[in-house]
C-alpha positions as CSV (number, residue, x, y, z in Angstrom):
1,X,117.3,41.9,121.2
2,X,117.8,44.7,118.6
3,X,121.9,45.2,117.6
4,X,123.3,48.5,117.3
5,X,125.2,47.6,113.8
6,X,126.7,51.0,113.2
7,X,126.5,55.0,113.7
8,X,127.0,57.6,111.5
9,X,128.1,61.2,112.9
10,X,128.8,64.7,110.6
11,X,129.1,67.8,112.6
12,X,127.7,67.0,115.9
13,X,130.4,68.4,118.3
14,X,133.8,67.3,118.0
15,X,132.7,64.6,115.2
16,X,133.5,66.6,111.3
17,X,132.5,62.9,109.4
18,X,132.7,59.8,111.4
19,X,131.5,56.4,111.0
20,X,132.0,53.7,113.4
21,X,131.0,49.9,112.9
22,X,130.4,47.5,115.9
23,X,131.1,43.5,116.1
24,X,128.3,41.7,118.0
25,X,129.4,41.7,121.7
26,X,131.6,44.0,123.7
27,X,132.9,47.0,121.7
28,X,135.2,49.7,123.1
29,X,136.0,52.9,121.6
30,X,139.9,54.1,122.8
31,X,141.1,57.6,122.0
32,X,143.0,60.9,123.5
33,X,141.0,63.1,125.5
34,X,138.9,65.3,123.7
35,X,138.7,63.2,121.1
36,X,135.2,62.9,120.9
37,X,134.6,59.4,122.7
38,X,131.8,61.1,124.9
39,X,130.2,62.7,121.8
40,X,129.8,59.0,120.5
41,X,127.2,58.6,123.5
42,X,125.9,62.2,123.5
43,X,125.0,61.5,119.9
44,X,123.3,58.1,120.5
45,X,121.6,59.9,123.4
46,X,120.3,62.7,121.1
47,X,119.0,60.3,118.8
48,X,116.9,58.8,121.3
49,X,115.7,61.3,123.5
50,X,115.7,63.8,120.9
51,X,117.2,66.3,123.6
52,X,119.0,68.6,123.3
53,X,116.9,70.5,121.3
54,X,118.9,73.5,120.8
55,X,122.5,74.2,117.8
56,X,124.5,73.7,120.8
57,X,125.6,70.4,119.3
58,X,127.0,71.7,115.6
59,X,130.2,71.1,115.3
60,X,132.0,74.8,115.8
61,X,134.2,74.5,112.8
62,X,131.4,73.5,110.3
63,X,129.1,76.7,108.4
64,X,126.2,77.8,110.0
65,X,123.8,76.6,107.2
66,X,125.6,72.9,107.2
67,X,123.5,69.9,108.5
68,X,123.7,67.8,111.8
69,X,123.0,64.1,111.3
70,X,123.4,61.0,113.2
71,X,122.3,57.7,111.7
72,X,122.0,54.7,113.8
73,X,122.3,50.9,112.0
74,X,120.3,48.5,113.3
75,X,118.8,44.8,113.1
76,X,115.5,46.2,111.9
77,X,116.4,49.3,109.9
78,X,118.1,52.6,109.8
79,X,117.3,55.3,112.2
80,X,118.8,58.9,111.6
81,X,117.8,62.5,113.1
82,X,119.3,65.8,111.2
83,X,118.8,69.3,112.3
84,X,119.2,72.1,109.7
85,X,118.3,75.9,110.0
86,X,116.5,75.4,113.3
87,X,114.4,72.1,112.5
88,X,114.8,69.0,113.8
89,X,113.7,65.8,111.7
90,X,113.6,61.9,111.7
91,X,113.6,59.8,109.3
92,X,113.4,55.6,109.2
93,X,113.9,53.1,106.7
94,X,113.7,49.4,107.4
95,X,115.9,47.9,104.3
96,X,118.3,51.0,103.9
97,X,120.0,51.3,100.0
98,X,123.3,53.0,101.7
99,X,125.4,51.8,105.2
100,X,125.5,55.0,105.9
101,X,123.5,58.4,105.4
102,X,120.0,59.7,105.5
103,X,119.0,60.3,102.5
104,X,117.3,57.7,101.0
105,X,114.6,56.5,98.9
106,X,112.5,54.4,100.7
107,X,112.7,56.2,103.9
108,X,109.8,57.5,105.7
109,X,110.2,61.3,107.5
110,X,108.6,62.3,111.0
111,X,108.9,66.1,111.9
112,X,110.6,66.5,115.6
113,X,108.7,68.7,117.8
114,X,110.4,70.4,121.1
115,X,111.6,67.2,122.8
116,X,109.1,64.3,121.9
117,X,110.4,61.4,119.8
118,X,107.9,60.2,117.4
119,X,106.0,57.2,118.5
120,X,107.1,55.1,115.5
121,X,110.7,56.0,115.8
122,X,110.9,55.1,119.4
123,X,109.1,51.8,119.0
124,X,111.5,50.9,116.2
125,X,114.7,52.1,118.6
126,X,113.2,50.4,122.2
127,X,116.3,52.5,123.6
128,X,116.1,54.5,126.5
129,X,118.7,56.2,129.7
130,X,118.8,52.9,130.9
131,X,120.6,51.1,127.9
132,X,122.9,54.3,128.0
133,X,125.9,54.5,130.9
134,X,127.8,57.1,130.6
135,X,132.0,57.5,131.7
136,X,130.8,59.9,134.8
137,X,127.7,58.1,135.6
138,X,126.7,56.2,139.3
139,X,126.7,52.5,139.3
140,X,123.5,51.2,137.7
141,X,121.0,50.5,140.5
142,X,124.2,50.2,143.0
143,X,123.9,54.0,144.1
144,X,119.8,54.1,143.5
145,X,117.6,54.3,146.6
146,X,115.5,51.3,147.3
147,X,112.4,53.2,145.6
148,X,114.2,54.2,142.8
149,X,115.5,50.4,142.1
150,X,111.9,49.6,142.3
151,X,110.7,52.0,139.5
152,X,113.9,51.2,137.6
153,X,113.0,47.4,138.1
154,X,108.9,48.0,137.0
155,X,109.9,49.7,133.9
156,X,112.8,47.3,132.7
157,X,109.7,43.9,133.8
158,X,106.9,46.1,132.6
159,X,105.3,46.6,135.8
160,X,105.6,50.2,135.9
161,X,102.1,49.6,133.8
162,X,100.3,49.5,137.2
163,X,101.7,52.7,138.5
164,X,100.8,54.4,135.2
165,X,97.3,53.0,135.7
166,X,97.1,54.3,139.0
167,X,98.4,57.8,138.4
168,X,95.6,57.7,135.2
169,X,92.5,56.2,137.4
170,X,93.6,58.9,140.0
171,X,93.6,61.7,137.6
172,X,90.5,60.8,136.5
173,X,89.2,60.3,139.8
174,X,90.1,64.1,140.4
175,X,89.1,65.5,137.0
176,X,85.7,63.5,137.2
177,X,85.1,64.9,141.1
178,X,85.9,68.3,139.8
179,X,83.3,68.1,137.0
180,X,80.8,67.0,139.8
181,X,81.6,69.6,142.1
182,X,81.6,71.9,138.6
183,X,78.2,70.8,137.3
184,X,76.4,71.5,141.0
185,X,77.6,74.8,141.0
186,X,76.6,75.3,137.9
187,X,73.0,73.5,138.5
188,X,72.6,75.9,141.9
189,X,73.4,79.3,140.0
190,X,70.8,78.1,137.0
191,X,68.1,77.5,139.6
192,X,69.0,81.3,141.6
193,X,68.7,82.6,138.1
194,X,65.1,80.8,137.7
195,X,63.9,82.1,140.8
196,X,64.8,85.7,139.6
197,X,62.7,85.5,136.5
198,X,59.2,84.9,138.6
199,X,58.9,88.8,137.1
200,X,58.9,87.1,133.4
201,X,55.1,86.6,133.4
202,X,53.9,89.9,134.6
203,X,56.1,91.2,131.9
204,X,54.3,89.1,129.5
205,X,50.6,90.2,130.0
206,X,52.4,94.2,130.1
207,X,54.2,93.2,126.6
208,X,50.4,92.1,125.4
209,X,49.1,95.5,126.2
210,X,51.9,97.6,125.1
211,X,51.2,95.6,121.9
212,X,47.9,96.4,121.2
213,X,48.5,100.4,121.9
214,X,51.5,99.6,119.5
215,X,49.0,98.6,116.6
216,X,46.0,101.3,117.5
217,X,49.1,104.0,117.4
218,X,50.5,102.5,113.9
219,X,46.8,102.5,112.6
220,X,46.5,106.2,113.1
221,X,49.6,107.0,112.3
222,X,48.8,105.5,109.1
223,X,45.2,107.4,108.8
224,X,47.7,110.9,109.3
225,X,50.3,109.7,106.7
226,X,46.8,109.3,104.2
227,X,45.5,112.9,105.8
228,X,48.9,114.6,104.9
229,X,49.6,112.7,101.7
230,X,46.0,114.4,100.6
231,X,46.5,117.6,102.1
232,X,50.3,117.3,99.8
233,X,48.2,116.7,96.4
234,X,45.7,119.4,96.7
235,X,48.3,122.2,97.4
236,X,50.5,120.9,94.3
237,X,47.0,121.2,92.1
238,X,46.5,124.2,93.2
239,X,50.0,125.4,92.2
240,X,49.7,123.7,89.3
241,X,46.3,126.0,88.6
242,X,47.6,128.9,89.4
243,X,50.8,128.1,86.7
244,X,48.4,127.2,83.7
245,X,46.0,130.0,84.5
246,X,49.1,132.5,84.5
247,X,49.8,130.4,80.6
248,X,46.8,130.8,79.6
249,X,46.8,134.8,80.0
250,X,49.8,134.6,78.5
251,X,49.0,132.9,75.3
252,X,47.7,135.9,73.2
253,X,51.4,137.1,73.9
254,X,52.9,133.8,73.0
255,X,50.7,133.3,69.7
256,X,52.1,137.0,68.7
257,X,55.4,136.1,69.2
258,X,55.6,133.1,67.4
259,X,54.2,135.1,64.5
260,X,56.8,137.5,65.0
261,X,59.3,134.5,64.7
262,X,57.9,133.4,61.5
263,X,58.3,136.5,59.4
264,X,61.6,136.7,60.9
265,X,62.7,133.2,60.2
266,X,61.5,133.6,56.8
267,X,63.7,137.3,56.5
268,X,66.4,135.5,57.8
269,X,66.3,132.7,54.6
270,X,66.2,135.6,52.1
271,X,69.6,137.1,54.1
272,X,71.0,134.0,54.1
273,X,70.5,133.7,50.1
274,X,71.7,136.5,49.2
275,X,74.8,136.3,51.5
276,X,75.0,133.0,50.1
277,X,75.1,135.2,46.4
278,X,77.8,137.6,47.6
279,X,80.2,135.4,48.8
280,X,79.9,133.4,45.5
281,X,80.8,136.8,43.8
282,X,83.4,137.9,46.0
283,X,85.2,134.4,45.5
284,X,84.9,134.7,41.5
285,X,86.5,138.1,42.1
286,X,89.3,136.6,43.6
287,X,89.7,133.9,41.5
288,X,89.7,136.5,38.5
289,X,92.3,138.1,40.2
290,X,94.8,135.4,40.7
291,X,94.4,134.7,37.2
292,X,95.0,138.1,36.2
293,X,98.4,137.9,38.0
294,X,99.7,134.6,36.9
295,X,98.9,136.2,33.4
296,X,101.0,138.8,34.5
297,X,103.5,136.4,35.5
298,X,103.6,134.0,32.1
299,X,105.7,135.9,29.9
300,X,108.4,136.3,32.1
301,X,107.7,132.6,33.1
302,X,108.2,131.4,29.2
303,X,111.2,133.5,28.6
304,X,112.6,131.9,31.7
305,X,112.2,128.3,30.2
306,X,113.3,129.2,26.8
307,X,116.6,130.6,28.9
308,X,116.6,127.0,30.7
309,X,116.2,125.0,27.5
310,X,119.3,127.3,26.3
311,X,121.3,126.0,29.5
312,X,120.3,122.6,29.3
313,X,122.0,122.2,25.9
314,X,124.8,124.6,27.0
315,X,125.3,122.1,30.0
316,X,125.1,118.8,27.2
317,X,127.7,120.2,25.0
318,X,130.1,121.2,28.2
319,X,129.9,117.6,29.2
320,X,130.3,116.2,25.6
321,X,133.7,118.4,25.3
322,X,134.3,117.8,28.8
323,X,134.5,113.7,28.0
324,X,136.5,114.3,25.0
325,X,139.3,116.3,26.7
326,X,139.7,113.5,29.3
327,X,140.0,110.8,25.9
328,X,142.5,113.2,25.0
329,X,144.3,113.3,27.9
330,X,144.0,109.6,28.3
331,X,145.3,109.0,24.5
332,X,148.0,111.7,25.2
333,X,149.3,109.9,28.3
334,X,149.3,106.6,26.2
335,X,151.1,107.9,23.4
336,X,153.6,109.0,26.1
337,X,153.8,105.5,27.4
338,X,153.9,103.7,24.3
339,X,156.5,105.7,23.0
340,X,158.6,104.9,26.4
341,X,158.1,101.3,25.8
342,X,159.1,101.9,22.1
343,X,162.6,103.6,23.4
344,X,162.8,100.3,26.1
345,X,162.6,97.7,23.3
346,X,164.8,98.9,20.8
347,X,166.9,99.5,23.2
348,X,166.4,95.7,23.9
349,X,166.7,94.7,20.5
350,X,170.1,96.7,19.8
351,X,171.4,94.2,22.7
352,X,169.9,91.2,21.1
353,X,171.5,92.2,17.9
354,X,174.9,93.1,19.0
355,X,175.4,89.6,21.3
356,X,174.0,87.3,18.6
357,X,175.4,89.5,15.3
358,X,172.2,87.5,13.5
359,X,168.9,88.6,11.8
360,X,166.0,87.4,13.0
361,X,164.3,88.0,9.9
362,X,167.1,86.4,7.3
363,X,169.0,85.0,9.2
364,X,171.8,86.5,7.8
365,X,175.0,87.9,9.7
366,X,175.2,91.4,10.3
367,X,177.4,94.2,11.8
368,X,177.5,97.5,13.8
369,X,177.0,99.2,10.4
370,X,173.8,97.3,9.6
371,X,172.7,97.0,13.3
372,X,172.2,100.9,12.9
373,X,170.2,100.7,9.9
374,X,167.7,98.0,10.9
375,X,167.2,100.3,14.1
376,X,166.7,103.4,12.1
């Protein structure tokens, strides 16, 4: 017999994050009321029956988008079931990496639709109501009727095989008589519908007829088509008569004209020539004239540069006595400071002199008198 090792709960109703391990034998699970000892069950149940199908389960406290898991431990594998945004999923892994949790490498995933368990997850549970008594439940068996003790009985021994075999050979029974009865009606309507087409071969030898007046009217219809097709061409030559004939009258006119349009072509050349001619001579003319002014225009033009030659050097020579006036200035303002630094260090010196009474050239001693002479 398969061991429930452990369970694994997060946010199915009152459980946040639990995880409960069981010792082989009798377990019992104590707590306040409210606690969440029921949902312990409930979740089991929901793992095996895969009802309810509904968010009524989520824990109220956790966020809408957050994931409902139970994971079952057993001998043989882990079993879990999540829900998440509306879809239910299993997933099973016989040597689980983790105690606890669902996701896992080697696991295999089965979608959950409405409330059928996948095949392969309930053969690998073999759980079911009966393994399952809940707190408020009746006795097992001890309340049942004496039927219902039997079924219970069949299914726990297997027997209840016969009574699905029944129920199946019945159905059949019924779904195979059905077809019978089906097929009959079917076969007499077919054979009403037969005897309503006896009119089928008088149609035929009409449709053979109406045939052959089909291909005498299509074979004259063709011979008109050939009539009017004939009838088309000899009114277009005609037209097409009557056009050249009204050319041909015509071409006396025609020949005239074109003569016409050769002595004028060749009047027109001789106008285009000499047009050609004048506007050569009107755009010497012009050029004669513009030549004309700019002679005009060149004496006052070289006067003008000899004036600008003049200003040129004017503007060299400003510069050149412009730079020399700032040297001045510059030597000026040296001078100036020089000859404040001359002031500063005999000034200097005189102190020297006095507090040593020495000269620095001889050596010698030397007083106020001479003091003012070597500073003079």
């Amino acid at each position: 017999m398969k061991m429930i090792n452990s369970i694994s709960i997060t946010n199915f109703q009152a459980h946040k994050k639990t995880e409960i391990e069981f010792d082989p034998g009798v377990n019992v699970v104590t707590g306040p009321s409210d606690a969440g000892k029921s949902s312990v069950l409930r979740a089991m149940l929901w793992v095996i029956n895969n009802r309810p199908s509904g968010d009524s389960i989520k824990n109220w406290d956790c966020k809408k988008d957050a994931e409902v898991r139970v994971g079952i431990q057993l001998d043989n594998g882990l079993i879990g079931k999540g829900r998440v945004n509306g879809k239910s999923s299993y997933v099973f892994c016989e040597s689980p990496k983790e105690k606890f949790g669902l996701t896992i490498q080697d696991d295999i995933h089965y979608e959950a639709i409405k409330t059928d368990v996948p095949s392969e997850i309930a053969e690998a549970l073999n759980l079911s109501d009966i393994n399952i008594q809940a707190q408020h439940d009746s006795y097992f068996l001890l309340n049942d009727s004496p039927g219902e003790v039997a079924r219970r009985l069949n299914e726990l021994t297997g027997l209840d095989i016969i009574d699905k075999l029944f129920k199946f050979i019945n159905s059949k029974t019924l779904s195979t008589k059905r077809s019978i009865d089906d097929e009959a009606t079917l076969c007499k309507t077919l054979s009403d519908q037969i005897s309503d087409l006896d009119y089928i071969d008088r149609l035929e030898v009409e449709l053979d007829e109406l045939e052959k007046l089909v291909e005498e009217k299509s074979g004259k219809l063709d011979r008109f088509v050939a009539v009017a097709n004939i009838l088309q061409d000899i009114g277009e030559a005609d037209e097409a008569s009557k056009i050249y004939k009204h050319h041909v009258d015509a071409l006396p006119k025609v020949e005239g004209l074109l003569d016409c349009c050769a002595e004028s072509i060749s009047k027109r050349k001789q106008i285009d020539a000499v047009s050609s001619i004048v506007n050569s001579l009107w755009e010497t003319i012009e050029k004669i004239q513009v030549e004309t002014e700019w002679l005009k225009v060149e004496e006052g033009y070289n006067a003008l540069i000899e004036l600008f030659s003049k200003y040129h050097q004017k503007k060299v020579d400003y510069n050149l006595i412009e730079s020399l006036v700032h040297h001045a200035r510059t030597i000026d303002g040296d001078v100036v400071v020089l000859g404040n630094k001359l002031i500063y260090d005999k000034a200097e010196y005189e102190k020297l002199l006095k507090k040593h009474k020495i000269c620095p050239l001889c050596g010698s001693k030397v007083d106020a008198k001479m003091i003012g002479g070597i500073l003079s």
